[in-house]
DOKEZA-779287 format. One record per residue (C-alpha): residue in three letters; x, y, z. Coordinates in nm, 3 decimals. Example, Ala and Ser with C-alpha at 12.3 -4.5 7.8 and 13.67 -1.06 7.14 Angstrom:
2
r->ala	east->1.230	north->-0.450	up->0.780
r->ser	east->1.367	north->-0.106	up->0.714
END
This chain:
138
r->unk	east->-0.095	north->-4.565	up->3.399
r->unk	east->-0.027	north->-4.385	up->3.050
r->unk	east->-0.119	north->-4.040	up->3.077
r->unk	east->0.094	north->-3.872	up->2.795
r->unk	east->0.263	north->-3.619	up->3.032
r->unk	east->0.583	north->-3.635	up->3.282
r->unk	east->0.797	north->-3.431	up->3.485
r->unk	east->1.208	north->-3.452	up->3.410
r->unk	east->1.359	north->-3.339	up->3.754
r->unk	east->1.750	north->-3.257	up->3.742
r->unk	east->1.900	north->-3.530	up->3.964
r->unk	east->2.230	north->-3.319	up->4.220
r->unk	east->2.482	north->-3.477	up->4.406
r->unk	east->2.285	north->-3.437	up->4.687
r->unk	east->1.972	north->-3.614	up->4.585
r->unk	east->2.173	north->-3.903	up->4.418
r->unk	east->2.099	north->-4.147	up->4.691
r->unk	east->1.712	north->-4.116	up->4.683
r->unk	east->1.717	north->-4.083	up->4.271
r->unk	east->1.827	north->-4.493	up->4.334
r->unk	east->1.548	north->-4.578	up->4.538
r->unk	east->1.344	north->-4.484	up->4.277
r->unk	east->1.477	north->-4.731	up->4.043
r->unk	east->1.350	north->-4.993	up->4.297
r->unk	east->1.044	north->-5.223	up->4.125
r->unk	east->0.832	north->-5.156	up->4.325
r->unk	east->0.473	north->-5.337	up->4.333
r->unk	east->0.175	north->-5.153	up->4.158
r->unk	east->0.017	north->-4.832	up->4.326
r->unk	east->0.349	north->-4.838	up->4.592
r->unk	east->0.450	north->-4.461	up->4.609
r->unk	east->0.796	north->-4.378	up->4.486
r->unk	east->0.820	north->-4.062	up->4.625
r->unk	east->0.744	north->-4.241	up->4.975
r->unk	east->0.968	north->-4.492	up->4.945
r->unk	east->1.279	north->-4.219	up->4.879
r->unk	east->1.145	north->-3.986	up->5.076
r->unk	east->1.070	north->-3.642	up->4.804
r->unk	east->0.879	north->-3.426	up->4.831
r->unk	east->0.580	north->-3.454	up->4.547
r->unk	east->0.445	north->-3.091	up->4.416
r->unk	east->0.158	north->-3.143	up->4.174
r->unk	east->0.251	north->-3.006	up->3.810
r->unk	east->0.139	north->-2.684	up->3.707
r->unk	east->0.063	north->-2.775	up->3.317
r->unk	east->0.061	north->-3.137	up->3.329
r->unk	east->-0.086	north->-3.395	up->3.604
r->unk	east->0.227	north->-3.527	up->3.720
r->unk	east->0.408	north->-3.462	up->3.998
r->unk	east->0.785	north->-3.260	up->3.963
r->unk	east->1.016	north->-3.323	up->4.275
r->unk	east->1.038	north->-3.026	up->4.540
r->unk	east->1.429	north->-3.103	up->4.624
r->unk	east->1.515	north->-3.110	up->4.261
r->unk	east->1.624	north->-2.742	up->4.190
r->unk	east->1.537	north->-2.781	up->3.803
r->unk	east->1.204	north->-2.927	up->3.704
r->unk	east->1.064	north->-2.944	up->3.322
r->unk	east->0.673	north->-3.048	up->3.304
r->unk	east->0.672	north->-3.225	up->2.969
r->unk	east->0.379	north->-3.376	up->2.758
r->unk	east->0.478	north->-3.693	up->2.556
r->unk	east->0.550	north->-3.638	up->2.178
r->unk	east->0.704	north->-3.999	up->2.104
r->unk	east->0.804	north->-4.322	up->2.271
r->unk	east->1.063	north->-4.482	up->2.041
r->unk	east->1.094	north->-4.881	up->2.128
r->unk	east->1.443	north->-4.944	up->2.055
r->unk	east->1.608	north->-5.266	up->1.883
r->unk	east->1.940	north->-5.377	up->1.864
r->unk	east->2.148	north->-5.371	up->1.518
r->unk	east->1.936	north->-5.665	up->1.384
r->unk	east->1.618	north->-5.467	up->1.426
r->unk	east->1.493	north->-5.684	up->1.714
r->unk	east->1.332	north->-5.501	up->2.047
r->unk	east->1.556	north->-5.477	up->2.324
r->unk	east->1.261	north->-5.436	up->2.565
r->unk	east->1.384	north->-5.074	up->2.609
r->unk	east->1.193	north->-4.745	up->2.530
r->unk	east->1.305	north->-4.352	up->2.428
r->unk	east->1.086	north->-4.112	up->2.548
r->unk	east->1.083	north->-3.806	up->2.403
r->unk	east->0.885	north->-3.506	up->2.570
r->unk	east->0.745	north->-3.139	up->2.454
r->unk	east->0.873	north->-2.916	up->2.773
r->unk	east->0.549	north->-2.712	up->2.853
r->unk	east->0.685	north->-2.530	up->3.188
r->unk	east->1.032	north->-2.525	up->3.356
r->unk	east->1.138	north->-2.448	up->3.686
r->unk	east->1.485	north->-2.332	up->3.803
r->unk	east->1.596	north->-2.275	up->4.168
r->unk	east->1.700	north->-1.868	up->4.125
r->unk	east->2.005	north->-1.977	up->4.364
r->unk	east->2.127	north->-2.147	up->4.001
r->unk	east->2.115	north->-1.854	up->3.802
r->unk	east->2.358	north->-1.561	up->3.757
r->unk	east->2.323	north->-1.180	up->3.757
r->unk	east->2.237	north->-1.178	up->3.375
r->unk	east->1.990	north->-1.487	up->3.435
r->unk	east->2.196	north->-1.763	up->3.260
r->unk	east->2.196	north->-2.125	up->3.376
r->unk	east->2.504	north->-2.219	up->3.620
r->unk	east->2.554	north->-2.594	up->3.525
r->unk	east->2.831	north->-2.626	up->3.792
r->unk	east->2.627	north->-2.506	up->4.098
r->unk	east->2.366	north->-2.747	up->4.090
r->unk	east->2.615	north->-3.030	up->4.102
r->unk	east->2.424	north->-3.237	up->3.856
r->unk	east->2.464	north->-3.605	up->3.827
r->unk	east->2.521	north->-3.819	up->3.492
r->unk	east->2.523	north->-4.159	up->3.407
r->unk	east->2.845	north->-4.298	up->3.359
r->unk	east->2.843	north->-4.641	up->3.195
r->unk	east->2.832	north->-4.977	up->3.351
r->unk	east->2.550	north->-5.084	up->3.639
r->unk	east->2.683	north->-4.901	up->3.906
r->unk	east->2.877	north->-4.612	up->3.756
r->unk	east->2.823	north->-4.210	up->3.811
r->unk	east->2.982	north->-3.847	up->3.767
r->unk	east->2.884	north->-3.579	up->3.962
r->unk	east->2.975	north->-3.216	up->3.767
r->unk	east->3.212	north->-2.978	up->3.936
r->unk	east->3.302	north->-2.595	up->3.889
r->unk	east->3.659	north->-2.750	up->3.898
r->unk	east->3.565	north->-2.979	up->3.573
r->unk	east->3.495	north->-2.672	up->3.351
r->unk	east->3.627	north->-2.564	up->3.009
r->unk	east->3.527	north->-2.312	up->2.798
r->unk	east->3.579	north->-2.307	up->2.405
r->unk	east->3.459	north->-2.091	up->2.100
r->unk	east->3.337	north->-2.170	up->1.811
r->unk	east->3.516	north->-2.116	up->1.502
r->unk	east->3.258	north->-1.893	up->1.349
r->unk	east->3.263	north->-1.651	up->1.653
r->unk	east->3.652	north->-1.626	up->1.675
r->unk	east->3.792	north->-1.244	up->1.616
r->unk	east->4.019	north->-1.278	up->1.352
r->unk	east->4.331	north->-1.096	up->1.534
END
């Protein structure tokens, strides 16, 4: 069913396992959130549901769905969907004292590459740089 809005939940370490499940096809009307056992929590501003475990939720209403082709300009059967974020909800737990983001603590998960391939982000993995603009000259 097209209804022009989703939820983007953060996948974490933690919920890495069930984020798989839900790549399962799965027949028509089978729940995903059943079959990887989430939590569903009905959206605020849009109809879909955000994920309860997922400490960072953004409700989103559709603004374009790009089909993409290959360098010959043929469809590769593969869509980009891009999303106006109407609400967002972060777990407090992931926020400092001044209210900033803490990438790090919610041990988020990436894609890395290949079929099978993943990265979860560390504290350990962090590096900090400035721009050139915002240097002191010294």
């Amino acid at each position: 069913m097209v209804t022009g809005e989703f939820v983007w939940n953060l996948v974490t370490r933690p919920l890495a396992d069930a984020m798989n499940e839900t790549s399962a096809s799965l027949p028509a009307g089978e729940d995903e959130f059943a079959v990887a056992v989430l939590t569903p929590v009905q959206g605020e501003r849009v109809k879909a549901h955000r994920v309860a475990e997922s400490p960072v939720n953004f409700e989103c209403r559709l603004s374009q769905c790009i089909a993409l082709v290959d360098a010959g300009g043929r469809e590769t059967g593969s869509w980009l969907v891009l999303g106006e974020v109407v609400a967002v909800y972060i777990d407090s737990r992931l926020l400092d004292d001044q209210g900033l983001y803490q990438t790090a603590a919610a041990e988020p998960v990436v894609r890395g590459g290949g079929p099978s391939a993943y990265f979860a982000i560390s504290a350990q993995q962090r590096f900090d740089m400035v721009r050139p603009d915002d240097r002191k000259s010294g």
